[in-house]
C-alpha atoms as an extended CHARMM CRD file, in Angstrom:
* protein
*
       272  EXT
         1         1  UNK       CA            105.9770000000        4.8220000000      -44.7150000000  PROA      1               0.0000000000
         2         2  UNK       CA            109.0290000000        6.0210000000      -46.9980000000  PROA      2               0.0000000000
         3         3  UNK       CA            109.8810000000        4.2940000000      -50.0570000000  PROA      3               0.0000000000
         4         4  UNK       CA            113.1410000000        3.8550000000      -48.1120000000  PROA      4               0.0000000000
         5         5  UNK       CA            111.9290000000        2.5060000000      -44.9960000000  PROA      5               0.0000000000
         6         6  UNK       CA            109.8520000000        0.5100000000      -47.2350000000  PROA      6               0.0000000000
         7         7  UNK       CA            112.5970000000       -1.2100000000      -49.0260000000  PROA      7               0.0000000000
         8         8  UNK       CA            114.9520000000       -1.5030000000      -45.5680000000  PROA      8               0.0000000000
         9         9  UNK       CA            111.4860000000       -3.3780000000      -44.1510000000  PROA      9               0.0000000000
        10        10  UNK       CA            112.0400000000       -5.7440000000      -47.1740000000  PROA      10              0.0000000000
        11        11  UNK       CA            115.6110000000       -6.5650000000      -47.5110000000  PROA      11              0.0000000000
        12        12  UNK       CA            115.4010000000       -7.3910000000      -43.4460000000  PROA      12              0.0000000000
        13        13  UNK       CA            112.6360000000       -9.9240000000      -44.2050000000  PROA      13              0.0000000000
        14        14  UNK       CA            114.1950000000      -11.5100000000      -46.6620000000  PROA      14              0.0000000000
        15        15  UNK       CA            117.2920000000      -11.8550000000      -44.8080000000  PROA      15              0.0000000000
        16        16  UNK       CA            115.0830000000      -13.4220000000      -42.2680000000  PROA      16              0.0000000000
        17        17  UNK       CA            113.2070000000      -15.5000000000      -44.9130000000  PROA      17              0.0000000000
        18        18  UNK       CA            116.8530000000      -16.7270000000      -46.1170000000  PROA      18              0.0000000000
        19        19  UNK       CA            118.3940000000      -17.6080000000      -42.8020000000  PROA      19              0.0000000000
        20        20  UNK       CA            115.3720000000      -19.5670000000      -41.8230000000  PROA      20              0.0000000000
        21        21  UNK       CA            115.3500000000      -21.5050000000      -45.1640000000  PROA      21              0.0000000000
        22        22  UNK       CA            119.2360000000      -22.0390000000      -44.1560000000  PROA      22              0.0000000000
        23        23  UNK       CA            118.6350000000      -23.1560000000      -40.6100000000  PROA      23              0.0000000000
        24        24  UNK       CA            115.9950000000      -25.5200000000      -41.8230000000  PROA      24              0.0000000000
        25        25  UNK       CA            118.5550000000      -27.0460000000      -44.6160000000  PROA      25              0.0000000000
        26        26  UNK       CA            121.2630000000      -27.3530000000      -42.0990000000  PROA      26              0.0000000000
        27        27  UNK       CA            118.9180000000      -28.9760000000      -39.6800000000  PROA      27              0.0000000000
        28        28  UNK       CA            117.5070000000      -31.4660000000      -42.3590000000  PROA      28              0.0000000000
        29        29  UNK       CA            121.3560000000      -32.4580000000      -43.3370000000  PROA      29              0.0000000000
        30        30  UNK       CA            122.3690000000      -33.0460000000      -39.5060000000  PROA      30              0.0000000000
        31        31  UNK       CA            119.3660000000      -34.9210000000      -39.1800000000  PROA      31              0.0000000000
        32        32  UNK       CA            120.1670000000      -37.0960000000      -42.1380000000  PROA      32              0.0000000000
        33        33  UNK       CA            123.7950000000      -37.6460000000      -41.3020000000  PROA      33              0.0000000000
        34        34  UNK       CA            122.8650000000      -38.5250000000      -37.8300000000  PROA      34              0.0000000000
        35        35  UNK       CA            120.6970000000      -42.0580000000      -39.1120000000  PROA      35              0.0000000000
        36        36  UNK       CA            122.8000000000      -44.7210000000      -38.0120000000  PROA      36              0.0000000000
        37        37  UNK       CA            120.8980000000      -46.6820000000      -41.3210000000  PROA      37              0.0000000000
        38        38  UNK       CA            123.5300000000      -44.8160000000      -43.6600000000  PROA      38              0.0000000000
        39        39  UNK       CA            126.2620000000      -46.7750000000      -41.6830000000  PROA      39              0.0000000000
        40        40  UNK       CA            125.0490000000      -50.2420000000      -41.4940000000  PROA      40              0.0000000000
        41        41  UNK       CA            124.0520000000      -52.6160000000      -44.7980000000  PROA      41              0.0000000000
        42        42  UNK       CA            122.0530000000      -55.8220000000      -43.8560000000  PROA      42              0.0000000000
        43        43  UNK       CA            121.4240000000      -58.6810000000      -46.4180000000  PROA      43              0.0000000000
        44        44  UNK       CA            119.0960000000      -61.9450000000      -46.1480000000  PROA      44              0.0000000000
        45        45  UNK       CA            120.1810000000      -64.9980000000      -48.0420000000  PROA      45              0.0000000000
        46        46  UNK       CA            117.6220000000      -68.1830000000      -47.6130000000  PROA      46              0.0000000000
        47        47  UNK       CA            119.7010000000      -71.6610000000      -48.4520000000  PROA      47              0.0000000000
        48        48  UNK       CA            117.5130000000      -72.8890000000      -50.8530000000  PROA      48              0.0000000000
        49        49  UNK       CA            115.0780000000      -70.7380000000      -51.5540000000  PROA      49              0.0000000000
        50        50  UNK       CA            112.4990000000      -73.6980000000      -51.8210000000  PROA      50              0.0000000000
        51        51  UNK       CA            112.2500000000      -76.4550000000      -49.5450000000  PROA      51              0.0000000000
        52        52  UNK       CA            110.1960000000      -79.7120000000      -49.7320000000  PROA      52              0.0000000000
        53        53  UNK       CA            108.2700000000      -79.8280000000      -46.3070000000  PROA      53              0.0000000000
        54        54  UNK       CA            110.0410000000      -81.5470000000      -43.7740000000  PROA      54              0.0000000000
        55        55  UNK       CA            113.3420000000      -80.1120000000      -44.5520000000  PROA      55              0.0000000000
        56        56  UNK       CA            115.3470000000      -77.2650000000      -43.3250000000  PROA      56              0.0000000000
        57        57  UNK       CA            116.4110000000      -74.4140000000      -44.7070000000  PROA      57              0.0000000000
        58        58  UNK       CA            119.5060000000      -72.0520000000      -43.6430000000  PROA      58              0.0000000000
        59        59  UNK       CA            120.0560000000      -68.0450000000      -43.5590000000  PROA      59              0.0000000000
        60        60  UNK       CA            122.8910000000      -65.9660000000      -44.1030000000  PROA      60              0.0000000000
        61        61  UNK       CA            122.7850000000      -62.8260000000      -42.5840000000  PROA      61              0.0000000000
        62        62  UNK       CA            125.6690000000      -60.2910000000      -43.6630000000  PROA      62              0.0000000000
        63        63  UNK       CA            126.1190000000      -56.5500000000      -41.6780000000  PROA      63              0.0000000000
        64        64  UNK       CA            128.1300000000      -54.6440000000      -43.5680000000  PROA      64              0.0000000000
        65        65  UNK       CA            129.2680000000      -51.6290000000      -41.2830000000  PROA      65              0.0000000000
        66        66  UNK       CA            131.0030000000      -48.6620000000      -42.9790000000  PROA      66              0.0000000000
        67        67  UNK       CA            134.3120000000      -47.6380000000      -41.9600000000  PROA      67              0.0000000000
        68        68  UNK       CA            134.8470000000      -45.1200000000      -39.3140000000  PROA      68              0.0000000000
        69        69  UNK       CA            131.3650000000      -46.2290000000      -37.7930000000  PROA      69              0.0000000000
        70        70  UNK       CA            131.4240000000      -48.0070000000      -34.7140000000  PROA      70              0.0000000000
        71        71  UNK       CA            127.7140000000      -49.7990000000      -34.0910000000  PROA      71              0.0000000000
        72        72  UNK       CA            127.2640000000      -51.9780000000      -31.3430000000  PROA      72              0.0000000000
        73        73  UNK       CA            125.3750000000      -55.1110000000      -31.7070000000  PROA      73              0.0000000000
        74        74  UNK       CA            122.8270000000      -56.6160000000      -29.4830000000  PROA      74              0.0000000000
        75        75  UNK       CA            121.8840000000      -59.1080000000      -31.4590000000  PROA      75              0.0000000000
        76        76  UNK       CA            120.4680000000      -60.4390000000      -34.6000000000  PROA      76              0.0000000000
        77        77  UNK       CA            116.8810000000      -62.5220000000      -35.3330000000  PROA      77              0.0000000000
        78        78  UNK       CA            114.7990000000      -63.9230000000      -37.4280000000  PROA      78              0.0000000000
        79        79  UNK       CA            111.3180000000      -63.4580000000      -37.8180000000  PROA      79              0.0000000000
        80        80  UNK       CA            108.4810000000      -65.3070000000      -39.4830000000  PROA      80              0.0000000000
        81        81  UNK       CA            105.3410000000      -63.8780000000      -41.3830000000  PROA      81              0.0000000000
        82        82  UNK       CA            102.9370000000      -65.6230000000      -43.5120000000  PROA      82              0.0000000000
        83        83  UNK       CA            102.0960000000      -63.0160000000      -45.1570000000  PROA      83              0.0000000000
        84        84  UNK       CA            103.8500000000      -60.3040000000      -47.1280000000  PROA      84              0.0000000000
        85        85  UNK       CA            102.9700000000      -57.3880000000      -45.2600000000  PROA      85              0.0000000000
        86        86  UNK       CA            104.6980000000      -58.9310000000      -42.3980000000  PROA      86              0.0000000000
        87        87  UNK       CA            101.2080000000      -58.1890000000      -40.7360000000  PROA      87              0.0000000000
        88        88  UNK       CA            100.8510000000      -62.0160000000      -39.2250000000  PROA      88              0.0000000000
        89        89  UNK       CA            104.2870000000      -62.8630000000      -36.5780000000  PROA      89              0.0000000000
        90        90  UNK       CA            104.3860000000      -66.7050000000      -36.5610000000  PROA      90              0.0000000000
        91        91  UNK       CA            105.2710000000      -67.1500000000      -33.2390000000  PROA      91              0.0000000000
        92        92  UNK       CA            103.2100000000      -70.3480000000      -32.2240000000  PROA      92              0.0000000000
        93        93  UNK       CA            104.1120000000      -73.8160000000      -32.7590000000  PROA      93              0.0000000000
        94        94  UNK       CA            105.6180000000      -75.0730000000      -34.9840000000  PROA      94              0.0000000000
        95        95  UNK       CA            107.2410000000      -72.0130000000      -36.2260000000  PROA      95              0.0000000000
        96        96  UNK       CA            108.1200000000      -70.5260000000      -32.5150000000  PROA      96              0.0000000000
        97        97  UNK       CA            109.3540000000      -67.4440000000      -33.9710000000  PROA      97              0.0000000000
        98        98  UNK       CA            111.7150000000      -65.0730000000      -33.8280000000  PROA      98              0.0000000000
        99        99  UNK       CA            114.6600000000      -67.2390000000      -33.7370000000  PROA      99              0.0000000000
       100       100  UNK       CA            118.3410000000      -65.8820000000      -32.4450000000  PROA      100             0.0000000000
       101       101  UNK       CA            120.8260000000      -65.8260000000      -35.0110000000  PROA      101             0.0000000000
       102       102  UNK       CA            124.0310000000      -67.1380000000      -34.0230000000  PROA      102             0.0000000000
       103       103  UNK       CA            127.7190000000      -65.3120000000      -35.4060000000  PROA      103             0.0000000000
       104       104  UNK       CA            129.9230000000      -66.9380000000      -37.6520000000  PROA      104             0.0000000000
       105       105  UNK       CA            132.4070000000      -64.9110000000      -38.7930000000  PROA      105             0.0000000000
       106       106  UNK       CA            133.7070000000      -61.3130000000      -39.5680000000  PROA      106             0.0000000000
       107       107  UNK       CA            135.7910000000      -59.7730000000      -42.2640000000  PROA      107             0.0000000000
       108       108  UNK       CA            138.0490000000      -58.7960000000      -41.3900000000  PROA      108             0.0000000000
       109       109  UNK       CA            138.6880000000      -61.1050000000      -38.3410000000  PROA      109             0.0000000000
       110       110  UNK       CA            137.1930000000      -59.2390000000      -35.8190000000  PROA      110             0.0000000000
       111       111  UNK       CA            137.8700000000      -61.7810000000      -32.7390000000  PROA      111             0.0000000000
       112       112  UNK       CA            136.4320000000      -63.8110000000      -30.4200000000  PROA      112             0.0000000000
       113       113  UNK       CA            136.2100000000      -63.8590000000      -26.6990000000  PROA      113             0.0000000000
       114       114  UNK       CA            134.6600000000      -65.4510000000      -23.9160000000  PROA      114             0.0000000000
       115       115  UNK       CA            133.3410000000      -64.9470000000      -20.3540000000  PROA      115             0.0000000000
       116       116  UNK       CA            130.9270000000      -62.6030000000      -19.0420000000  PROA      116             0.0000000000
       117       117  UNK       CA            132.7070000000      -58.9950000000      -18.2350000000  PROA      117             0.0000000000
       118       118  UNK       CA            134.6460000000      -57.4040000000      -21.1790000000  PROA      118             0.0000000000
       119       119  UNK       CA            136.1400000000      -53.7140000000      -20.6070000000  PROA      119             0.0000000000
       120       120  UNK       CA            138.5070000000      -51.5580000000      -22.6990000000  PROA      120             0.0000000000
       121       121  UNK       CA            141.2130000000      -48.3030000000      -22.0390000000  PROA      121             0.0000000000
       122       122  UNK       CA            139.5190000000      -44.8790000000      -23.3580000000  PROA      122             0.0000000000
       123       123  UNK       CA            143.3600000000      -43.9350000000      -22.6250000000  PROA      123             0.0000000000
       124       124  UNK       CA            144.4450000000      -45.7510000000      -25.7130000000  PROA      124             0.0000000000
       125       125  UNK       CA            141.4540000000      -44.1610000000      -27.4400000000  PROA      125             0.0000000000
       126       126  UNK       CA            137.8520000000      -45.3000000000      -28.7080000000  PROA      126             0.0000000000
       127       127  UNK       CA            137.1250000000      -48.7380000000      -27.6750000000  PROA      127             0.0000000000
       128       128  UNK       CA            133.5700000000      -50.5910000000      -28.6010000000  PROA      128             0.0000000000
       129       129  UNK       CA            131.9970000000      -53.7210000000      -28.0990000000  PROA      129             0.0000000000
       130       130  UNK       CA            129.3370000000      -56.0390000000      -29.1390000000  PROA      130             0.0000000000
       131       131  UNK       CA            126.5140000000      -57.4150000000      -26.6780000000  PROA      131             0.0000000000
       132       132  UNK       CA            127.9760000000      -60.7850000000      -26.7850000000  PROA      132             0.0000000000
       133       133  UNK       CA            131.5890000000      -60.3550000000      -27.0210000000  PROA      133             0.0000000000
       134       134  UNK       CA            131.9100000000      -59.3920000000      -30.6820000000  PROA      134             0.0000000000
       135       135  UNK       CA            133.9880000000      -56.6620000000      -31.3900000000  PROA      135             0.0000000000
       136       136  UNK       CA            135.8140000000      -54.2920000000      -33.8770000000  PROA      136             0.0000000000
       137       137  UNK       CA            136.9240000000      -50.5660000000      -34.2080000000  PROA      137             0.0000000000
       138       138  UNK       CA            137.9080000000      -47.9080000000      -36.4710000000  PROA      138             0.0000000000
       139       139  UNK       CA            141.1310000000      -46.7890000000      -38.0940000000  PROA      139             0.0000000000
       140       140  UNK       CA            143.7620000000      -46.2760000000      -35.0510000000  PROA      140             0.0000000000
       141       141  UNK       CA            141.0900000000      -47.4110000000      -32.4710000000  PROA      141             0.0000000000
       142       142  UNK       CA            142.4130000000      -49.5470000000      -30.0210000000  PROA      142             0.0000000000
       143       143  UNK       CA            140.2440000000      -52.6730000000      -28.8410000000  PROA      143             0.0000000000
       144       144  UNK       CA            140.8400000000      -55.0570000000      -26.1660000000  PROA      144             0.0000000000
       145       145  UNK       CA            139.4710000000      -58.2170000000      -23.8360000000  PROA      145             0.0000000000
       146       146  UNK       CA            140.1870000000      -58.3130000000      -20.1570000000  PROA      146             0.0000000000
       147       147  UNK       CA            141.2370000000      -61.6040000000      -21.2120000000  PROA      147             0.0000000000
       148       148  UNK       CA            144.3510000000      -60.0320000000      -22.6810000000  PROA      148             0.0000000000
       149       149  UNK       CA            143.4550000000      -60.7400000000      -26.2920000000  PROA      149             0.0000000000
       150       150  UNK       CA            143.1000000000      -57.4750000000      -28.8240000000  PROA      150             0.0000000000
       151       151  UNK       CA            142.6870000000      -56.8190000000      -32.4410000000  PROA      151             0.0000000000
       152       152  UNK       CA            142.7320000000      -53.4490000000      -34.4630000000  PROA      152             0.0000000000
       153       153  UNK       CA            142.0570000000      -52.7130000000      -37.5620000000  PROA      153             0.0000000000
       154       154  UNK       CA            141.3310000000      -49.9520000000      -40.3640000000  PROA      154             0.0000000000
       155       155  UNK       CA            138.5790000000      -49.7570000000      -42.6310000000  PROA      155             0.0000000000
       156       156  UNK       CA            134.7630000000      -51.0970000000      -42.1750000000  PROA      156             0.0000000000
       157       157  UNK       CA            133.4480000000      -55.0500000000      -41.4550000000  PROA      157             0.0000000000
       158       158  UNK       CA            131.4680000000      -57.4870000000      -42.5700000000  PROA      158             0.0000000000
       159       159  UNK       CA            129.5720000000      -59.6640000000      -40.0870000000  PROA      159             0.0000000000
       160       160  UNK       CA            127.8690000000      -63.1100000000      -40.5160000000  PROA      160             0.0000000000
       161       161  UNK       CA            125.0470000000      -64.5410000000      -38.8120000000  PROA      161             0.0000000000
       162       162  UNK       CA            123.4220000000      -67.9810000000      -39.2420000000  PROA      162             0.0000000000
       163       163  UNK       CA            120.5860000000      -69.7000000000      -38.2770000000  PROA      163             0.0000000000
       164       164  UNK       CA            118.7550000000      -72.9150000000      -39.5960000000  PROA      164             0.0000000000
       165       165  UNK       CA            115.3190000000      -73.8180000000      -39.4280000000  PROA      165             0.0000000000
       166       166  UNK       CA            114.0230000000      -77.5190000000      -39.8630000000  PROA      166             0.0000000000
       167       167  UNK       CA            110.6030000000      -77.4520000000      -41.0160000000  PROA      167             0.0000000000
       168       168  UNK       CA            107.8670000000      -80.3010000000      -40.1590000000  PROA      168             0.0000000000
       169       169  UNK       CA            104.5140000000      -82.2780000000      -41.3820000000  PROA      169             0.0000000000
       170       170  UNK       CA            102.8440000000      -79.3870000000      -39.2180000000  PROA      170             0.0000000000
       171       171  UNK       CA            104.4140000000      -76.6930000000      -41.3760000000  PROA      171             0.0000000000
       172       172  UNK       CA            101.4750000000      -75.5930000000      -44.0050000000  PROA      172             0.0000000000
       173       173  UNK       CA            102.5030000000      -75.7860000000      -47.4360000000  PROA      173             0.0000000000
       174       174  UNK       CA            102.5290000000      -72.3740000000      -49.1920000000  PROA      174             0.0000000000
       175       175  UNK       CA            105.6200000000      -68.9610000000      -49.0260000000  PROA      175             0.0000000000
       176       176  UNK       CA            106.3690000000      -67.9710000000      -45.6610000000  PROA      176             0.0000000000
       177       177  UNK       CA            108.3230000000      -64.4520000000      -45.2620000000  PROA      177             0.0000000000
       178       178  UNK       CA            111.0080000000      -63.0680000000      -43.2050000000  PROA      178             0.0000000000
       179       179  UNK       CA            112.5410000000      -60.4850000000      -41.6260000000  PROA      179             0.0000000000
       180       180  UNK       CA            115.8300000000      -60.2150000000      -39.5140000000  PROA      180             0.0000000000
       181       181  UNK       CA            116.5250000000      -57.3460000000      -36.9410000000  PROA      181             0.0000000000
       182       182  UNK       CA            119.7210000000      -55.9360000000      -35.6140000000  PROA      182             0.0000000000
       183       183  UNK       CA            119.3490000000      -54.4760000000      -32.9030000000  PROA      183             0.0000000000
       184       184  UNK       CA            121.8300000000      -51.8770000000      -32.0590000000  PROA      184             0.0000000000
       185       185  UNK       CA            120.6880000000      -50.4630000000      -28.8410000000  PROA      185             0.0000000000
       186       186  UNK       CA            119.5750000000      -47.3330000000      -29.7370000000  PROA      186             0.0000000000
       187       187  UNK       CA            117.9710000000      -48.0830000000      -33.4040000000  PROA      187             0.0000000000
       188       188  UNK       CA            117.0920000000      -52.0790000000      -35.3270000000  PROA      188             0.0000000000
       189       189  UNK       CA            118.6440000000      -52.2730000000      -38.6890000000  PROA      189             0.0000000000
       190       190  UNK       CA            116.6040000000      -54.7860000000      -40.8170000000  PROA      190             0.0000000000
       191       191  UNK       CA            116.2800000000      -56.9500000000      -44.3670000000  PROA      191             0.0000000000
       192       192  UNK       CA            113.5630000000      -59.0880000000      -45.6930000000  PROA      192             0.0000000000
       193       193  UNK       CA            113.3760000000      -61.9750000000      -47.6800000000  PROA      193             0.0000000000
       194       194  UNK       CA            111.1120000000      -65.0730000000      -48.1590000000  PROA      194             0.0000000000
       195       195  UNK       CA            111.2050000000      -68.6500000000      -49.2910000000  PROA      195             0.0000000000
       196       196  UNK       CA            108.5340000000      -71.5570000000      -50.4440000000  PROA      196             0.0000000000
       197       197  UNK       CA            107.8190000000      -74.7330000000      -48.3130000000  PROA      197             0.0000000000
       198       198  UNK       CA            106.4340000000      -77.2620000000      -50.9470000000  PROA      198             0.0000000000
       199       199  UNK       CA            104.7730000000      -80.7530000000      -50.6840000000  PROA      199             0.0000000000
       200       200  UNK       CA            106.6960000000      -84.0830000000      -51.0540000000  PROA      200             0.0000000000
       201       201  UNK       CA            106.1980000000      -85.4870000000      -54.4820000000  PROA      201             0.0000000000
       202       202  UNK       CA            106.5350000000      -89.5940000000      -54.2630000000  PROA      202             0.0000000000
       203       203  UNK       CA            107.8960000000      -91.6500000000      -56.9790000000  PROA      203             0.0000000000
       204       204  UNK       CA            109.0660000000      -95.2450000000      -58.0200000000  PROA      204             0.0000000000
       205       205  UNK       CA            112.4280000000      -96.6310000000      -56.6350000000  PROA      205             0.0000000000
       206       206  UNK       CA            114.5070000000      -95.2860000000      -53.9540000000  PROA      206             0.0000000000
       207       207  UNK       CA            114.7340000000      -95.3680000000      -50.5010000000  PROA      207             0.0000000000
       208       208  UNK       CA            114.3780000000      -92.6630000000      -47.3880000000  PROA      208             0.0000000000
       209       209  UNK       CA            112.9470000000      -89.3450000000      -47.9290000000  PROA      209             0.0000000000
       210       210  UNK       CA            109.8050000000      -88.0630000000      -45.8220000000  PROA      210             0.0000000000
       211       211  UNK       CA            107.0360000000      -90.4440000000      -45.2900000000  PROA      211             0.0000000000
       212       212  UNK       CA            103.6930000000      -88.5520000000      -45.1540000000  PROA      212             0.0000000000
       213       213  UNK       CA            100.0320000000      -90.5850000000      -44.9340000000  PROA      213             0.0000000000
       214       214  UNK       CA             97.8190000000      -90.1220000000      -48.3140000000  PROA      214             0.0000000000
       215       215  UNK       CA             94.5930000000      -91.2780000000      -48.0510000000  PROA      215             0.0000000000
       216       216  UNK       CA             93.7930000000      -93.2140000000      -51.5240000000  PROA      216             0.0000000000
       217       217  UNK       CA             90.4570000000      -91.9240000000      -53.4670000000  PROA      217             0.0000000000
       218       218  UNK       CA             88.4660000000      -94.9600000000      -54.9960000000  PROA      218             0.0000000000
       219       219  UNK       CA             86.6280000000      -93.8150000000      -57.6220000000  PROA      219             0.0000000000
       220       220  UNK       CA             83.7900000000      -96.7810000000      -58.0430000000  PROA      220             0.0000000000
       221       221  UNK       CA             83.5020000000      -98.5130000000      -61.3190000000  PROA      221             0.0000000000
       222       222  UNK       CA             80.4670000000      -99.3320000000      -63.2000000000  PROA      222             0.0000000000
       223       223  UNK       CA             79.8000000000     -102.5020000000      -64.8030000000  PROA      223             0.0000000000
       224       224  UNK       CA             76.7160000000     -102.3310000000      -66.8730000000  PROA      224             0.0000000000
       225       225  UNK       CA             75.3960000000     -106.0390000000      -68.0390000000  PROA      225             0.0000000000
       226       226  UNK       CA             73.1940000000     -106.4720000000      -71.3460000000  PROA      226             0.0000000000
       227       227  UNK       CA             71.0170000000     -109.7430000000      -70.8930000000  PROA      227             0.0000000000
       228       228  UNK       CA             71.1530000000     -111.4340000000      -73.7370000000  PROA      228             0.0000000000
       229       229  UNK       CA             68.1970000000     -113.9800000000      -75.0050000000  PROA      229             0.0000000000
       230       230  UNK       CA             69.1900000000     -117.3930000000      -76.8720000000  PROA      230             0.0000000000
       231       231  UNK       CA             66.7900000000     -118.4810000000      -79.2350000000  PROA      231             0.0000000000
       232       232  UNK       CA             67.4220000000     -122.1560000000      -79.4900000000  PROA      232             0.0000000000
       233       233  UNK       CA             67.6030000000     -123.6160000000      -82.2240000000  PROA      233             0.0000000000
       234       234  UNK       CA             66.2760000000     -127.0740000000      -82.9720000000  PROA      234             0.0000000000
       235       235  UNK       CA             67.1980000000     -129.4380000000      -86.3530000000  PROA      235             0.0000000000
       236       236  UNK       CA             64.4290000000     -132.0080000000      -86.4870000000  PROA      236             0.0000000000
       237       237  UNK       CA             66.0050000000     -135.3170000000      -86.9530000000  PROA      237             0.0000000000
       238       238  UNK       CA             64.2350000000     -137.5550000000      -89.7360000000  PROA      238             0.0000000000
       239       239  UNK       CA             64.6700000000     -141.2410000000      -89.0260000000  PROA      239             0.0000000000
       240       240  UNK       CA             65.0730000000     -143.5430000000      -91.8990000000  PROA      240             0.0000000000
       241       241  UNK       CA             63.4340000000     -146.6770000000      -91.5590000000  PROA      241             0.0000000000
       242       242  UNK       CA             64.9510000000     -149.7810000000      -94.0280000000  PROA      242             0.0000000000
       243       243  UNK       CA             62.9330000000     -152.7020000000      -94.0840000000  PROA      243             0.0000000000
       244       244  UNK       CA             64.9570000000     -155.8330000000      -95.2450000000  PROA      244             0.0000000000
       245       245  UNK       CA             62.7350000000     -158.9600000000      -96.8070000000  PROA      245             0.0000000000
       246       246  UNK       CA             64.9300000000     -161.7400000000      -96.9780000000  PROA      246             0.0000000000
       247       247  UNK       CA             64.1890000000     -164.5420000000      -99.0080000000  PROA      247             0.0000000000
       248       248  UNK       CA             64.3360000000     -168.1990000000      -98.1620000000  PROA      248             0.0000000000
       249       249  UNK       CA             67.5300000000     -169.8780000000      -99.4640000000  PROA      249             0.0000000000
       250       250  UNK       CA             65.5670000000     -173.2280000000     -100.8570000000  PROA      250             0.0000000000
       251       251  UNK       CA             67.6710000000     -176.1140000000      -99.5590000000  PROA      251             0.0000000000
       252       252  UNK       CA             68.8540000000     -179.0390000000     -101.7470000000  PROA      252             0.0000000000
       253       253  UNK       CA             69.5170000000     -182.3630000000     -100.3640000000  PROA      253             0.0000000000
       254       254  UNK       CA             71.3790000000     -184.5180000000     -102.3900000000  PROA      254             0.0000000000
       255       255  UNK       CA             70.5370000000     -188.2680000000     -101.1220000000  PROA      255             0.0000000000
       256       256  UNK       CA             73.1440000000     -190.5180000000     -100.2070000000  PROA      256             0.0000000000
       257       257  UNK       CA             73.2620000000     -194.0920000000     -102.0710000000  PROA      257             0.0000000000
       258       258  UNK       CA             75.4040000000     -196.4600000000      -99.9740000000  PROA      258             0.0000000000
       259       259  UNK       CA             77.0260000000     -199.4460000000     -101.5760000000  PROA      259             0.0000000000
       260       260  UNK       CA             76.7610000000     -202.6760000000      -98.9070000000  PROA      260             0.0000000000
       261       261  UNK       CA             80.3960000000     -204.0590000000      -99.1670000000  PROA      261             0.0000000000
       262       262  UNK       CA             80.7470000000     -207.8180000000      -99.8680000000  PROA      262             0.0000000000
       263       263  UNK       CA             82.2280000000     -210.0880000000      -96.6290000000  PROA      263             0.0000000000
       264       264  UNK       CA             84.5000000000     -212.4120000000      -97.8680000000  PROA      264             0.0000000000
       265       265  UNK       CA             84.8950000000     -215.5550000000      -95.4870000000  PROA      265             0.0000000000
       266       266  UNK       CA             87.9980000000     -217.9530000000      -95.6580000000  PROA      266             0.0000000000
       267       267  UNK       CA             88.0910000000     -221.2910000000      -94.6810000000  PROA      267             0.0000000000
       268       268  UNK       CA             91.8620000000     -222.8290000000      -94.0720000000  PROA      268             0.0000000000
       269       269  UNK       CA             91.1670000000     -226.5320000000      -94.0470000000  PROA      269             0.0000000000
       270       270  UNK       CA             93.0450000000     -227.8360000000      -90.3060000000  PROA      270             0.0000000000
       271       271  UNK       CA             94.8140000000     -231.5180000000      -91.0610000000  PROA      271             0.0000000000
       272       272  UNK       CA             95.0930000000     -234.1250000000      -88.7270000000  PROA      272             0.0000000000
């Protein structure tokens, strides 16, 4: 082979080498641009992030869609793991998970309607819907009920779900995790978040609350008795004896002399 045939050999491989590298970049960036994940933003809010068990905690779900997109929605849930890998679906009593997330709102409004058969004009141009009646479109995309009711708007939307879970006594005490789903037909956007479930701390005074059962623990207590030995103690008593001698009082008699007293007799002489 020539040094020129050598060199033509070359510079036609490497064109080959270069438009192959090219096709693969241009595949790669179509691929990329074609994930509907690019479009959508979903958020998890838990309201409060730490419950006492027995009470019920609420979550926020926001869907962000960017503007120009048009992504229908299914439908939302919530799912509950008890562990972090999101290995271990609680779907047994009394968790009964996943649980459907209702819609609340959309910014802007993106309306409301109700019955069960929605349709839309391709002849005023790109119309798209939501599962469940929920709807919005693009800049100068025309959207419309059969009821007769229609909104349009420019620019992208924010949608909120909502859903509230009342815990229980059954509920084990520990951090439970979660993880909502959108599903979108054709691909499930999703966001994770977790909260606490904590056990009810009792105190003096009040009223209401939860009532749980505690069993009391008794710890026994010891009494240990020393027996202690009295020594009595006697005084002897001494007795004094006191002998008394009395001594005859002699008696004196002084005799009596008695003086006979003289009778005096008087005679009155009686004349006649």
């Amino acid at each position: 082979m020539t040094r020129a045939s050598r060199e033509t050999a070359w510079r036609s491989g490497a064109r080959i080498a270069v438009g192959a590298v090219a096709a693969v970049v241009v595949l790669l960036f179509a691929v990329l641009m074609s994930i509907p994940a690019k479009a959508v933003s979903v958020v998890v809010t838990p309201t409060p992030a730490s419950i006492v068990r027995g009470g019920s905690v609420t979550f926020n779900v926001s869907v962000a869609i960017a503007s120009g997109e048009r992504i229908p929605i299914n439908g939302v849930s919530l799912k509950l793991y008890s562990d972090s890998s999101r290995a271990t679906h609680l779907t047994g009593s009394p968790y009964l998970s996943p649980r459907a997330m209702s819609f609340v709102s959309g910014t802007p409004s993106t309306g409301r309607g109700y019955g069960y058969g929605y349709g839309y004009d391709s002849g005023e141009g790109q119309g798209y819907y939501f599962f469940r009646g929920y709807g919005y479109m693009g800049p100068g995309l025309g959207y419309g009920y059969g009821s007769g009711y229609g909104y349009g708007y420019g620019g992208g939307v924010t949608l909120v779900y909502r859903v509230t879970i009342d815990t229980s006594a059954s509920w084990a005490v520990g951090t439970y995790y979660v993880k909502v789903e959108v599903d979108s037909g054709t691909h499930s956007f999703d966001a994770t978040s977790s909260f606490a479930v904590t056990e009810p701390v009792f105190g003096g005074g009040g009223g209401g609350g939860i009532v749980t059962t505690t069993t009391p623990t008794t710890t026994p207590t010891t009494t240990t008795t020393t027996p202690t030995t009295t020594t009595p103690t006697t005084t002897p008593t001494t007795t004094t004896t006191t002998t008394t001698t009395t001594t005859p009082k002699p008696t004196t008699t002084t005799p009596t002399t008695t003086t006979p007293k003289p009778t005096t007799t008087t005679t009155t002489p009686t004349t006649t």
